[in-house]
Backbone as CSV, one residue per row, in Angstrom:
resi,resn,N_x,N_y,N_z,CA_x,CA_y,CA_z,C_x,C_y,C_z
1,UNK,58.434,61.024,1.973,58.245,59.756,1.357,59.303,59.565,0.272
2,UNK,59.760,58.404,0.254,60.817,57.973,-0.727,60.262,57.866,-2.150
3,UNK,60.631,57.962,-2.855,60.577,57.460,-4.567,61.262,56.471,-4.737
4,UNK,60.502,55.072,-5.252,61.148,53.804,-5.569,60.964,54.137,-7.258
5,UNK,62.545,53.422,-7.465,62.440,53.266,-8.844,61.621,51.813,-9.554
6,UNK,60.910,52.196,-10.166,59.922,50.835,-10.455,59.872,50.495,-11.840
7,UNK,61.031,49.524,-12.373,62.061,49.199,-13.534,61.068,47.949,-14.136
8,UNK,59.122,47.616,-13.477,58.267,46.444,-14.186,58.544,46.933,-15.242
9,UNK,58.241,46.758,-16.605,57.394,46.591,-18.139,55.625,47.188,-17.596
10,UNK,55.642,47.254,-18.499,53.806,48.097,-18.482,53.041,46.978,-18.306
11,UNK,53.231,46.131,-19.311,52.354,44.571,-19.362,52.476,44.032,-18.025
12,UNK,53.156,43.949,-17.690,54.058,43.270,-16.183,53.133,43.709,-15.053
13,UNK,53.101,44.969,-15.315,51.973,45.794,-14.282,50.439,45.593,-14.453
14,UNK,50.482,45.488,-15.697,48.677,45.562,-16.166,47.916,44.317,-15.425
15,UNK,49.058,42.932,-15.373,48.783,41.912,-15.342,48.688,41.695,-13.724
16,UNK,49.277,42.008,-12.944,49.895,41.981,-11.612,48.474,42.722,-11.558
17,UNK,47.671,43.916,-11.638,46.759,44.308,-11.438,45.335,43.907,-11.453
18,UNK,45.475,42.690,-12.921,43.819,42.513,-13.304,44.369,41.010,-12.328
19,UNK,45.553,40.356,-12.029,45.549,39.572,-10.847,45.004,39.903,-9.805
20,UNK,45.232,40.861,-8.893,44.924,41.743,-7.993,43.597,41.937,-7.762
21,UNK,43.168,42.071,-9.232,41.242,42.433,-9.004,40.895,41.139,-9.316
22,UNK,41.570,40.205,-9.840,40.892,38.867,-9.792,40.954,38.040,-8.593
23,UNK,41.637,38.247,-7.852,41.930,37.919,-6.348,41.171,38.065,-5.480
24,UNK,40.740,39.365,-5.630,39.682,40.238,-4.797,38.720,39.758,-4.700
25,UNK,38.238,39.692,-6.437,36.601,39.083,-6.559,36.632,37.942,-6.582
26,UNK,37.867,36.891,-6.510,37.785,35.624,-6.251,37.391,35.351,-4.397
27,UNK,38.376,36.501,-3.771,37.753,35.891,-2.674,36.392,36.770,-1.847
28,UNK,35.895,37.816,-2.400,34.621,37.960,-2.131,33.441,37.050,-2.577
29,UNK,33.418,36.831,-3.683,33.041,35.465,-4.192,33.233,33.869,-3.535
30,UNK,33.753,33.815,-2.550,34.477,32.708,-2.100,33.343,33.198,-0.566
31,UNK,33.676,34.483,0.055,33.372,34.486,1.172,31.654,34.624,1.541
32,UNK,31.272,35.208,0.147,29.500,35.440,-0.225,28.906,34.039,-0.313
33,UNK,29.566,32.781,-0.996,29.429,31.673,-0.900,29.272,30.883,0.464
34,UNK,30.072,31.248,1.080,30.391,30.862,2.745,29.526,31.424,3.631
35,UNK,29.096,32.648,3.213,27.684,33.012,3.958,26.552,32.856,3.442
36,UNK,26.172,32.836,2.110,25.104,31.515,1.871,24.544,30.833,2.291
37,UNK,26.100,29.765,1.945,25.762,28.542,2.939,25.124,28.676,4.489
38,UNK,26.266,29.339,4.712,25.398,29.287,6.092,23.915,30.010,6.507
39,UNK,23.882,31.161,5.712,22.482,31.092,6.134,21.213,30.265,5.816
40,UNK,21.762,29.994,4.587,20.774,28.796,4.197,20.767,27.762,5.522
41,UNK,21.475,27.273,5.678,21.527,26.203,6.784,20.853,26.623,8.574
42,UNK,20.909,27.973,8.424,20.303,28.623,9.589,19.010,28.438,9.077
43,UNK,18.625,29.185,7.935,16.999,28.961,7.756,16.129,27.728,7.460
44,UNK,17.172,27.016,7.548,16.421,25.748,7.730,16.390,24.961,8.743
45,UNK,17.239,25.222,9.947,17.528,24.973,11.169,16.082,25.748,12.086
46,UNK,16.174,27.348,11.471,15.099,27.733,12.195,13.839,27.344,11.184
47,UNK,13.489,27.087,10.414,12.524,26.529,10.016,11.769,25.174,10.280
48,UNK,12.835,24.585,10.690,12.477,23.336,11.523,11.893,23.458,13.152
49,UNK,12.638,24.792,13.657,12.538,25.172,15.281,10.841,26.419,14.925
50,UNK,10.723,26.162,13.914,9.261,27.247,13.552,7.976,26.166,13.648
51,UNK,8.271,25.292,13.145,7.384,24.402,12.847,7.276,22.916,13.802
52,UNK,7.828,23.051,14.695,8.389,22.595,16.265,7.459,23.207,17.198
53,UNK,7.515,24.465,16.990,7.171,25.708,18.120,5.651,25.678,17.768
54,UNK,4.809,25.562,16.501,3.843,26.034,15.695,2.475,25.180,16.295
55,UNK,3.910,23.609,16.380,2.637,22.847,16.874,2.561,22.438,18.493
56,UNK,3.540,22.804,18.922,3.685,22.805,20.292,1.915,23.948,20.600
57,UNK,2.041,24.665,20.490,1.401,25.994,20.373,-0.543,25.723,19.961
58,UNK,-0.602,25.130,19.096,-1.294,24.231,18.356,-2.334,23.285,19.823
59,UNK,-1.212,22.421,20.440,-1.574,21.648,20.843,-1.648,22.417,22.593
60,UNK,-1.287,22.960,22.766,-1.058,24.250,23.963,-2.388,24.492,24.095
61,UNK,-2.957,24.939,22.734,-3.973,25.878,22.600,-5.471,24.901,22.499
62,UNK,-5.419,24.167,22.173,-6.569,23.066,22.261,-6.485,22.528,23.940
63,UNK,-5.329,22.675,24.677,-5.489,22.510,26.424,-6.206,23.017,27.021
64,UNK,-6.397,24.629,26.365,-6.936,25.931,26.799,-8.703,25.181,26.715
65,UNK,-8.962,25.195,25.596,-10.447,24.878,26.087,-10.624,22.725,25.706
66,UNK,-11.186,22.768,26.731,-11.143,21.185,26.733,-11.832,20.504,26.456
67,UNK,-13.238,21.217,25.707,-14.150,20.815,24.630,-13.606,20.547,23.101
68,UNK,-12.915,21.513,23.077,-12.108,21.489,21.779,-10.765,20.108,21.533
69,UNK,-10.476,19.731,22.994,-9.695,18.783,23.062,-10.162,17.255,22.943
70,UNK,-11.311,17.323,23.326,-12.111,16.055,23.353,-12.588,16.024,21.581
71,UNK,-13.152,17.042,21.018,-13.208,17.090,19.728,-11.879,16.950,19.534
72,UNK,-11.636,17.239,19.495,-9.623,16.553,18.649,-9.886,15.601,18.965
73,UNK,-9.602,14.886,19.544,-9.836,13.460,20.109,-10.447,12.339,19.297
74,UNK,-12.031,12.753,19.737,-12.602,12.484,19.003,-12.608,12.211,17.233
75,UNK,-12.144,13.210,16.747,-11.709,12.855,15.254,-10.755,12.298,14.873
76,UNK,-9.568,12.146,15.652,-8.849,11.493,15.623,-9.175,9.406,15.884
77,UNK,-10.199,9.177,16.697,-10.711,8.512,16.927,-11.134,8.017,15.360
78,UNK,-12.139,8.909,15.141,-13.242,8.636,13.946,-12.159,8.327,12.722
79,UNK,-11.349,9.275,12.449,-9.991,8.704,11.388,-9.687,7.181,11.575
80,UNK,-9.767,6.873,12.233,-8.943,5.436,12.781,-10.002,4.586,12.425
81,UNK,-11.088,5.069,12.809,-12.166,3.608,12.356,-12.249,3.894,11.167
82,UNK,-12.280,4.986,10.360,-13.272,4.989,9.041,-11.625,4.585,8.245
83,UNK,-10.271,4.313,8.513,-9.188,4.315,7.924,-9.239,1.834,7.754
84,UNK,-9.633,1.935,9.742,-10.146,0.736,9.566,-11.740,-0.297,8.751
85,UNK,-12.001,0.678,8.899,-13.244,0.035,7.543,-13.067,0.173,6.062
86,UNK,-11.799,1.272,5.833,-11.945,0.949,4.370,-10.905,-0.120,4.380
87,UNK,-9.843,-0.374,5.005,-9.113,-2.159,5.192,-10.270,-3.003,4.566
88,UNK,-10.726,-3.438,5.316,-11.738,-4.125,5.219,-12.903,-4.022,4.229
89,UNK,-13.131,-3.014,4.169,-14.224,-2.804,2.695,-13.311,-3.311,1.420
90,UNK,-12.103,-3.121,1.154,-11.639,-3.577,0.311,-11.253,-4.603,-0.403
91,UNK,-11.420,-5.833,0.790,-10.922,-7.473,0.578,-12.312,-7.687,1.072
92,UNK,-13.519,-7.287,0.697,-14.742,-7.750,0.823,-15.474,-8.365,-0.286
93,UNK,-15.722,-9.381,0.028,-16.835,-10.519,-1.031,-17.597,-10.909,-0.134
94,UNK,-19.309,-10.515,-1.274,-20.418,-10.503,-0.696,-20.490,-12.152,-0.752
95,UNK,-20.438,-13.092,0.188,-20.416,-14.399,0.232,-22.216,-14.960,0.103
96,UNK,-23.354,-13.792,0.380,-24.421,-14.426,0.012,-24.666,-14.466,-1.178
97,UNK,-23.909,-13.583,-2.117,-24.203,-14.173,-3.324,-23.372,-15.386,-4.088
98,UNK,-22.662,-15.949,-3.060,-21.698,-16.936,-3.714,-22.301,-18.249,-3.235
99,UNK,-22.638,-18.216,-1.783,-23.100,-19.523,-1.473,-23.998,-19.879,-2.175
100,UNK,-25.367,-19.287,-2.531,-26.561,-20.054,-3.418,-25.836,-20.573,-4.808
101,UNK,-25.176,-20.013,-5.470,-25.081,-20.151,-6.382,-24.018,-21.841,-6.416
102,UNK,-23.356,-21.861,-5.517,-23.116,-23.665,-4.532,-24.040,-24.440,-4.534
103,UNK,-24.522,-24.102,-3.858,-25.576,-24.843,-3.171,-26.949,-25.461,-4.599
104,UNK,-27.025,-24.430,-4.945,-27.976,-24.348,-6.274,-27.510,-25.990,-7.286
105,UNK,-26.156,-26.126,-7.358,-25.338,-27.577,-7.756,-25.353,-28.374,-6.989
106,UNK,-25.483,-28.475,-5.716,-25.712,-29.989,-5.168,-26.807,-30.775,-5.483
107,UNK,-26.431,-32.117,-5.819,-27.980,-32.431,-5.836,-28.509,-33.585,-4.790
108,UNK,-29.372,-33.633,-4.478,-29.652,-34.471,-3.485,-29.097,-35.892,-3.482
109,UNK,-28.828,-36.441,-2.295,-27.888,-37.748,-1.621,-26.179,-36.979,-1.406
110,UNK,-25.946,-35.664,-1.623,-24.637,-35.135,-1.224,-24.884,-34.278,-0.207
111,UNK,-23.543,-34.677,0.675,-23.441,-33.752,2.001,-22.458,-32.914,1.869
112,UNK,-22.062,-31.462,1.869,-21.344,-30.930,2.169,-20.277,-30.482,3.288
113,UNK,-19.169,-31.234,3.665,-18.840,-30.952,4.634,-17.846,-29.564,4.990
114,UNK,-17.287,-29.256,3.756,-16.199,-28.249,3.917,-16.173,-28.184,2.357
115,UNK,-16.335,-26.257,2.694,-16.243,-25.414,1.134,-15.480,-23.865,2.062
116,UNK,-14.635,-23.991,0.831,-13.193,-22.955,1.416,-13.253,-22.221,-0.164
117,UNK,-13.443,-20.699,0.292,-13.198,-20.158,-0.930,-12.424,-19.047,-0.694
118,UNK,-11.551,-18.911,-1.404,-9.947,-17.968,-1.330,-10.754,-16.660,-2.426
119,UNK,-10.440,-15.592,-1.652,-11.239,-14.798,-2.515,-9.948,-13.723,-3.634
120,UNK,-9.106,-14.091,-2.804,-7.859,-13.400,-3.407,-7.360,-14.316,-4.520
121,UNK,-7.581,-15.209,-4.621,-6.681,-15.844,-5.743,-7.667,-16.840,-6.523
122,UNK,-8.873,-16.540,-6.302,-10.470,-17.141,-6.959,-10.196,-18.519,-6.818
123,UNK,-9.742,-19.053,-5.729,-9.952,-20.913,-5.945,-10.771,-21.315,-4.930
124,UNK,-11.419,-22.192,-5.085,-12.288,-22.656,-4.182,-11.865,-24.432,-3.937
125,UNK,-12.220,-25.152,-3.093,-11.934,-26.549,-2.453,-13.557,-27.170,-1.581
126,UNK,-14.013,-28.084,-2.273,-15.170,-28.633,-1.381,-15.083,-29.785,-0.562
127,UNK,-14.778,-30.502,0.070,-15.052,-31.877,0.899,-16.293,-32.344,0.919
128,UNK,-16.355,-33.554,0.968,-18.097,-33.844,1.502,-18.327,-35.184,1.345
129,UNK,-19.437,-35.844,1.183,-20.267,-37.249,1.718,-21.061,-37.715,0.175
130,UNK,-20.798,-38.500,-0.829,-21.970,-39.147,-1.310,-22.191,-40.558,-1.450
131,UNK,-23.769,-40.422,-1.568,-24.600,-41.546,-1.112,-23.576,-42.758,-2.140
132,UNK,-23.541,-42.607,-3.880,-23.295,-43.313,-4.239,-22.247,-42.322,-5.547
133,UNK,-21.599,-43.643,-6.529,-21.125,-42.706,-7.385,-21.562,-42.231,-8.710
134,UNK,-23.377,-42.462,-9.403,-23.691,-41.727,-9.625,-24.339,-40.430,-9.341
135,UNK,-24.383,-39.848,-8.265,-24.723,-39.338,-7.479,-23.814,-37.958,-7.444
136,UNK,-22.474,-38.287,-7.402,-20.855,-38.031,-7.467,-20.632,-37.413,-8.793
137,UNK,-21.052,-38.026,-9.724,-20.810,-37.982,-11.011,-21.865,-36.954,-11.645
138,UNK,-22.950,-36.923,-11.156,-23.899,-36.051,-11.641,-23.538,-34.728,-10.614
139,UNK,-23.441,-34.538,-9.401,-22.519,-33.167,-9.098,-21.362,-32.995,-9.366
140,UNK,-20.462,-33.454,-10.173,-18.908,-33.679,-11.236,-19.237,-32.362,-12.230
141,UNK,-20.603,-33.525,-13.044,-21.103,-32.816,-14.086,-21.803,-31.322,-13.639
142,UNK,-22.229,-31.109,-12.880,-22.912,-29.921,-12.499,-21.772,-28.949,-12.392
143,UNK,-20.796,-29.116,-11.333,-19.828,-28.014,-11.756,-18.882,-27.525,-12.855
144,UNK,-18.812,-28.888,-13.558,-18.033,-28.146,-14.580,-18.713,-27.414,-15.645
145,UNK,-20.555,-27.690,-15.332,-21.440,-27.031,-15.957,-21.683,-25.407,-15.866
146,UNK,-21.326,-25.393,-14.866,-21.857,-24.023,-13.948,-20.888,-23.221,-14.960
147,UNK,-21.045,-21.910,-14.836,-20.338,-20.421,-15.697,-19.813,-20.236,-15.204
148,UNK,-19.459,-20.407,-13.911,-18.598,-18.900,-12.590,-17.067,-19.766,-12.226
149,UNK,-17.093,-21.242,-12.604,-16.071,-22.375,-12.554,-15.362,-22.228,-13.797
150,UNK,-13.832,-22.634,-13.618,-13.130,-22.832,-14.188,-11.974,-23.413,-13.670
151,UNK,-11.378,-24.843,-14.735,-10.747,-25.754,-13.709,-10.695,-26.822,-12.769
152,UNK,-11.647,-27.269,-12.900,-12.265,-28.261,-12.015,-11.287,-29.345,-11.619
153,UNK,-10.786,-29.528,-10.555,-9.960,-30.985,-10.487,-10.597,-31.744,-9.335
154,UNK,-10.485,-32.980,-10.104,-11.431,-34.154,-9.164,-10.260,-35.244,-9.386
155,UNK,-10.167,-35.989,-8.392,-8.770,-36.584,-7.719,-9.346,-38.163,-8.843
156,UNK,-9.010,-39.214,-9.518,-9.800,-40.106,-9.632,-10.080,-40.865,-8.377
157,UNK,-9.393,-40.593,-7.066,-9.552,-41.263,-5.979,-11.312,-41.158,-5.349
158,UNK,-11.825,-40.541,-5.985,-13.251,-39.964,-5.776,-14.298,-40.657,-6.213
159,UNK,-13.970,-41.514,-7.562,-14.865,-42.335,-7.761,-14.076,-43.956,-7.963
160,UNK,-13.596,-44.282,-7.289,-13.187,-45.795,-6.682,-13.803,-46.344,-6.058
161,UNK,-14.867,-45.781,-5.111,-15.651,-46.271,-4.273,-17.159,-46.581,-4.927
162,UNK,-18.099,-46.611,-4.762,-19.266,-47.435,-5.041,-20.816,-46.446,-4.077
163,UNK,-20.331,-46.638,-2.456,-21.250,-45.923,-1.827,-20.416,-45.297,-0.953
164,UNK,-21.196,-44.395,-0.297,-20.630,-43.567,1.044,-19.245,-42.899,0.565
165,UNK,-19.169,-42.078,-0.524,-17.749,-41.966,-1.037,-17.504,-40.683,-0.649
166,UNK,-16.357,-40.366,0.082,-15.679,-39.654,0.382,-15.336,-38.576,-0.651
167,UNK,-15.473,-37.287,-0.885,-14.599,-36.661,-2.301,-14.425,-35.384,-1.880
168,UNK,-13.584,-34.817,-2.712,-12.995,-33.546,-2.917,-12.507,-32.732,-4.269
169,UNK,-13.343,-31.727,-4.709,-13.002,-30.975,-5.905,-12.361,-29.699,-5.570
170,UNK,-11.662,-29.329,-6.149,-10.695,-27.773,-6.183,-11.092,-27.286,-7.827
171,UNK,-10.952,-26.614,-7.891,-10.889,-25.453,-8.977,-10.736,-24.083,-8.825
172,UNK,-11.220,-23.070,-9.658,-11.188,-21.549,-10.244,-12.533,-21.211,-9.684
173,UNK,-12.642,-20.013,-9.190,-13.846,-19.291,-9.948,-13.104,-18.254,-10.689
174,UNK,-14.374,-17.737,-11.779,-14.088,-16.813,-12.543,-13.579,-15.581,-11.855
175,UNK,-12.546,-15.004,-12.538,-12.223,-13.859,-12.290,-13.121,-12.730,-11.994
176,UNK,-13.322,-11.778,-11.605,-14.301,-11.078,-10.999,-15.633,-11.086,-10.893
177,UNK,-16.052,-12.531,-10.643,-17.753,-12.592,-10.521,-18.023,-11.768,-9.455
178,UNK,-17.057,-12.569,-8.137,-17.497,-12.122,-7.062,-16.805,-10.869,-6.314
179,UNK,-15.824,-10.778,-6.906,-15.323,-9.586,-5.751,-15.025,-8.332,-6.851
180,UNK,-16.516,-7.805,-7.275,-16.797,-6.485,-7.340,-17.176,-5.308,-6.137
């Protein structure tokens, strides 16, 4: 083996060296990163192909006995209605306690022809028939009497007439009388 004459500085060398080991652990560091990644990305690849397989398996296994499948079924069924009744339980107003409390304000010689009550936004609208316009005027007065009203609008087109008068009131009901 030859002998090279090696004319670096000491510093020259020291430096070229802790380069050397910084190189190293730069790229082991570089390549530990790179397999990381990737296994991370495998275990979540197979974690997805686990939980794929789990219920395949799952549902395999409820084939096996077919009592058990009809019970699946079945509850799955029962989810669906009891998911569809609470829909519905929720935008529910008990309307028998709303109509009397209507009706309780008419007073005789008025016909009711049409009562529309919006339960979502508490307004109500009546149509209907009276005999004359005190008649009109004394169910006027009755609703804006009532507690559960608020708002009352009566068209003046309602009392222009004399007999057989045509009318229509809109208003409020109170905020949560009815749809507790």
């Amino acid at each position: 083996m030859k002998n090279f004459l090696n004319l670096i500085p000491f510093t020259q060398k020291e430096r070229l060296k802790r380069e050397l080991v910084f190189l190293l652990i730069y790229g082991i560091a570089g390549i530990l990163v790179i397999v990381i990644a990737f296994n991370s990305i495998m275990l979540t690849i197979t974690r997805f192909i686990l939980i794929d397989h789990f219920n395949k398996l799952k549902d395999d296994s409820s084939l096996v006995n077919i009592s058990l499948l009809n019970l699946q079924s079945d509850i799955g069924e029962t989810n669906k209605k009891i998911k569809n009744a609470e829909k519905i339980q929720s935008n529910f107003v008990k309307y028998s306690d709303v109509l009397p409390d209507f009706t309780n304000l008419v007073p005789e010689g008025i016909i009711i022809n049409f009562l529309h009550i919006d339960s979502e936004n508490n307004d109500f609208q009546i149509n209907g028939t009276a005999n004359n316009r005190d008649i009109l005027v004394k169910f006027k007065d009755s609703l804006e009497a009532a507690s559960f009203i608020e708002n009352l609008e009566s068209p003046l087109s309602n009392f222009l007439e004399k007999e057989n008068i045509t009318f229509r009131f809109s208003g409020e009901i109170m905020k949560g009388v009815y749809n507790d």
